[in-house]
C-alpha positions as a printed Julia matrix, in Angstrom:
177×3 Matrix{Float64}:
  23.17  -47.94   37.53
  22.12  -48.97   33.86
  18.74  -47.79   34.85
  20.2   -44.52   35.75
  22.11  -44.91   31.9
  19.04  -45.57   30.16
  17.66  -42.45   31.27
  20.16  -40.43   30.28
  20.38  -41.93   26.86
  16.6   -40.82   26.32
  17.04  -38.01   27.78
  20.33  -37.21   25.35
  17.92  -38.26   22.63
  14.94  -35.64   23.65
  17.3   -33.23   24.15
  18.71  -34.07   20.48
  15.92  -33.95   18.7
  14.49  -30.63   20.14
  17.67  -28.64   19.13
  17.06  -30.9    15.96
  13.74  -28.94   15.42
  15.09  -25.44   16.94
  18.06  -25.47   14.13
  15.56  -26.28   11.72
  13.26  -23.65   12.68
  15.71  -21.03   13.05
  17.24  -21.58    9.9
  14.66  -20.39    7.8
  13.08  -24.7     7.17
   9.73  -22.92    8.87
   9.52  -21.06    5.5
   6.35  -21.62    3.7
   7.45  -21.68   -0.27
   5.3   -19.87   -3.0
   2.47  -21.56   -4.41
   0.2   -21.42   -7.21
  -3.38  -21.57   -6.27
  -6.34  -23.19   -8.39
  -3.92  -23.9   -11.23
  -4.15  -20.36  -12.6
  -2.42  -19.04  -15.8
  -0.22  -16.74  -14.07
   1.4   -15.97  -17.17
  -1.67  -13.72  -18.31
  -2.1   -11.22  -15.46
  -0.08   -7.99  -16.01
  -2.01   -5.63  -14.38
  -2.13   -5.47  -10.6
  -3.86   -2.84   -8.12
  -1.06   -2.66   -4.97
  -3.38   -2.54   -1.47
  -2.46    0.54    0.12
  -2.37   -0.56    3.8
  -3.92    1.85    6.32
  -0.58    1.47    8.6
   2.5     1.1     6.82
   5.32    2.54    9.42
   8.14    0.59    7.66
   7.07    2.41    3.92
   6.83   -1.46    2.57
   3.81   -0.85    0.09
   6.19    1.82   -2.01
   9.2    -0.87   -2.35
   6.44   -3.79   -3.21
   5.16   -1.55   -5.93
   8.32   -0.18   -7.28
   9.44   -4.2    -7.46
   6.63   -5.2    -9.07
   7.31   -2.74  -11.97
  10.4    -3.84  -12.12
   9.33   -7.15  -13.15
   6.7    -6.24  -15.46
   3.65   -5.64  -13.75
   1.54   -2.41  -14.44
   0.65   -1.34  -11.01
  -1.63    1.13   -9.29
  -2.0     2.02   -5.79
  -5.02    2.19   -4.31
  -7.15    2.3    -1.21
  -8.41   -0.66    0.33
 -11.59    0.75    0.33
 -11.69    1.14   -3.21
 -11.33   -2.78   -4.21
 -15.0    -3.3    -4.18
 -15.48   -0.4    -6.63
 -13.15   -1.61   -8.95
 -14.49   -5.04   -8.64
 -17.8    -4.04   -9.73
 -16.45   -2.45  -12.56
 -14.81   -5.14  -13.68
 -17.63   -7.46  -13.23
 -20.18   -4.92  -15.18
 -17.6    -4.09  -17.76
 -16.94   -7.8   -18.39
 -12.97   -6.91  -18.49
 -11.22   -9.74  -21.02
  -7.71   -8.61  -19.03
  -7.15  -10.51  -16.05
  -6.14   -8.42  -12.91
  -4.82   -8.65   -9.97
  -4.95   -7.5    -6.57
  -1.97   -7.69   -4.4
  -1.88   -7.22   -0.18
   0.89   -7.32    1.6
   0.73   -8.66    5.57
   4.34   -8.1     7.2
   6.21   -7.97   11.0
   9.16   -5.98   11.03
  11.97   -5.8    13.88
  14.81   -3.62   14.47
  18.35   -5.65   14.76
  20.97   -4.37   16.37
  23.62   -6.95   14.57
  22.03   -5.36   11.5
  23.53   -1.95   12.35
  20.0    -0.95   13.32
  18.49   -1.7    10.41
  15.14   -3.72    9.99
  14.46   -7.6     9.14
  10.85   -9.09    8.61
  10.16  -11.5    10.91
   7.59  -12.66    8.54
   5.79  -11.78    5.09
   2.94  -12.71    2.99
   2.5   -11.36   -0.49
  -1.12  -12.37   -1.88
  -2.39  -12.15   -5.15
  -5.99  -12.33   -5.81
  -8.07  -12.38   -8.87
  -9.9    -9.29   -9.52
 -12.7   -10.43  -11.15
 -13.47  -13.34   -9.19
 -11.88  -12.5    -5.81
 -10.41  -16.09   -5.67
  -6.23  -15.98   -4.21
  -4.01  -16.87   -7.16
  -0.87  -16.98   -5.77
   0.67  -16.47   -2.79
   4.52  -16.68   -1.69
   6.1   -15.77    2.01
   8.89  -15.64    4.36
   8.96  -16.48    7.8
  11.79  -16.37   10.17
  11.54  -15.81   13.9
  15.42  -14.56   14.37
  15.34  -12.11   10.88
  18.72  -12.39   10.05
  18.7   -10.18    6.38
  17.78   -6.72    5.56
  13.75   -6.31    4.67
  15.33   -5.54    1.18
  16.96   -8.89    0.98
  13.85  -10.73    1.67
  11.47   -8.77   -0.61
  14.38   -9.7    -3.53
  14.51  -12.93   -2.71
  10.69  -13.42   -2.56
  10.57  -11.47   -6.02
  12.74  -13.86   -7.41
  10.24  -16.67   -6.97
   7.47  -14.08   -8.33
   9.11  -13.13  -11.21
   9.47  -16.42  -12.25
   6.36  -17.41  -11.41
   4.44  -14.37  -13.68
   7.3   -14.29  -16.56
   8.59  -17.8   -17.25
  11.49  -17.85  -19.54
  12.15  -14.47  -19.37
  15.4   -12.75  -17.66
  14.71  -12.1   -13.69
  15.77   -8.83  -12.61
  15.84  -10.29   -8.82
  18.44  -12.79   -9.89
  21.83  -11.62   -7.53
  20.91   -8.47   -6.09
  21.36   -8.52   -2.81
């Protein structure tokens, strides 16, 4: 008998821990927070080309872009196909401006306790240096059961960027829902 009570204690333990981990998980603690990459001055990049993805069936690129001039960037939308051009150009043209390049990688799924809206399961913003190619800055979201509106999460994640790019300067993210 206080075999049999051992192995329900470790069981009771296992079982603890794993719904430990599953809260954790499901409550967003999975979320990788933004992060500066090769110590960049962020700071001095104001002008950022917006990746126009080839599939975009929840119209995410045209919200990205109108957030990003909202916070100060001056964006253009281009073609994926057209990167390489503008690289070159930059590189022959020996551009003292810093650019950026910005691609967005996103899962979206309909939620029915959303009213039938749509929450991202996950989302990656990247930032890459135009010049040099090299990722500057990167900040996502991941959350297996999306519990807010994709317009939620792209405030929330321009919060961090808006911070990020213009330090000491009013957020326009700050409380919008």
């Amino acid at each position: 008998m206080a075999r049999m009570s051992e192995e329900n204690r470790i069981r009771i333990c296992g079982a603890s821990f794993f719904l430990l981990v599953l809260f954790l998980l499901s409550t967003g603690c999975a979320t990788s927070p933004s992060r500066r990459v090769l110590g960049r001055h962020l700071e001095n990049y104001r002008k950022v080309y917006l990746v126009k993805g080839k599939e975009d069936p929840r119209e995410v690129t045209p919200r990205v872009l109108s957030r990003l001039q909202l916070a100060g960037f001056e964006v253009t939308e281009v073609p994926f196909d057209t990167i390489k051009e503008l690289r070159q150009e930059a590189v022959e043209k020996g551009l003292d401006q810093p650019v950026l390049v910005c691609r967005i990688g996103y899962v979206s799924a309909s939620d029915p306790a959303l009213y039938n809206s749509h929450a991202f399961q996950t989302i990656q913003i990247y930032f890459y240096d135009l010049k040099k190619g090299d990722l500057v800055y990167k900040v996502s979201h991941f959350d297996y059961h999306a519990t807010f509106p994709e317009n939620t999460d792209l405030n929330r994640l321009f919060v961090q960027i808006s911070d990020t790019f213009f330090p000491g300067q009013p957020n326009p993210f700050i409380g919008r829902k």
